[in-house]
C-alpha positions in Angstrom: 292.7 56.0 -4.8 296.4 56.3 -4.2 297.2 59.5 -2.9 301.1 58.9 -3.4 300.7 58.7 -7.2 299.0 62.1 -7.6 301.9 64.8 -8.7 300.3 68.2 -8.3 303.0 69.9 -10.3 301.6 68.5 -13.4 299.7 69.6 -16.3 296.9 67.1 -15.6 296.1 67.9 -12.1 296.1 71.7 -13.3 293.7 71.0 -16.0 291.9 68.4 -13.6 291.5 71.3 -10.8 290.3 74.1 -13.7 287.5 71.4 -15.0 286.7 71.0 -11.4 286.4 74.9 -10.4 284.9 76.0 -13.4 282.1 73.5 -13.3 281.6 74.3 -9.8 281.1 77.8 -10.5 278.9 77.1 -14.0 276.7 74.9 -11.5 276.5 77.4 -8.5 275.4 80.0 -11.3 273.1 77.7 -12.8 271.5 77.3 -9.4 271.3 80.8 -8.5 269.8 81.5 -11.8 267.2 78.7 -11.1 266.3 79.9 -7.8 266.2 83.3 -8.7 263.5 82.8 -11.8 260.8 84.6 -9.7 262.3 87.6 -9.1 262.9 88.0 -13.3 259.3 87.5 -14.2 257.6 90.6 -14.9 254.2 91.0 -13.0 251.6 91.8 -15.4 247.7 91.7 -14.4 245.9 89.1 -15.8 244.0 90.7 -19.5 246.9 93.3 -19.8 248.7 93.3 -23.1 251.7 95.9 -22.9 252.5 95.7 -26.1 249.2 97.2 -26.7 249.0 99.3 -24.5 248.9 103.1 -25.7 249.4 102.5 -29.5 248.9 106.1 -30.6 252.0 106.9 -28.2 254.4 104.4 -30.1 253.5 105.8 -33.7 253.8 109.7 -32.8 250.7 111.1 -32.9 249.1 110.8 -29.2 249.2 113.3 -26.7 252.1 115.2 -26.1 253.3 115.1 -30.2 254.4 117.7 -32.0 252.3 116.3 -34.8 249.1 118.6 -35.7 
């Protein structure tokens, strides 16, 4: 590489150093998001089903309703 042919006042290098930064960051992000994938995951207990979990409550008339 010759260093004397680089001109770092030019559009290039500017577009060249945004590539560069921004795919950088999008990695570093990636990563973090990778590493971090165990911390996101909601504990359930094994045999639990939340989404059936109190059924009267989501249609109105369990305890607590103003239903009669």
């Amino acid at each position: 590489m010759i260093v004397a042919s680089i001109d770092p006042t030019s559009q290039a290098f500017a577009v060249g150093e945004v590539i560069g930064v921004m795919s950088a960051a999008a990695t570093a992000i990636g990563a973090l998001w990778w590493l971090t994938r165990s911390w996101r995951t909601q504990a359930t207990p094994p045999g639990s089903d939340p989404s059936r979990a109190l059924p009267c409550a989501r249609r109105g008339n369990g305890p607590g309703s103003s239903r009669a």
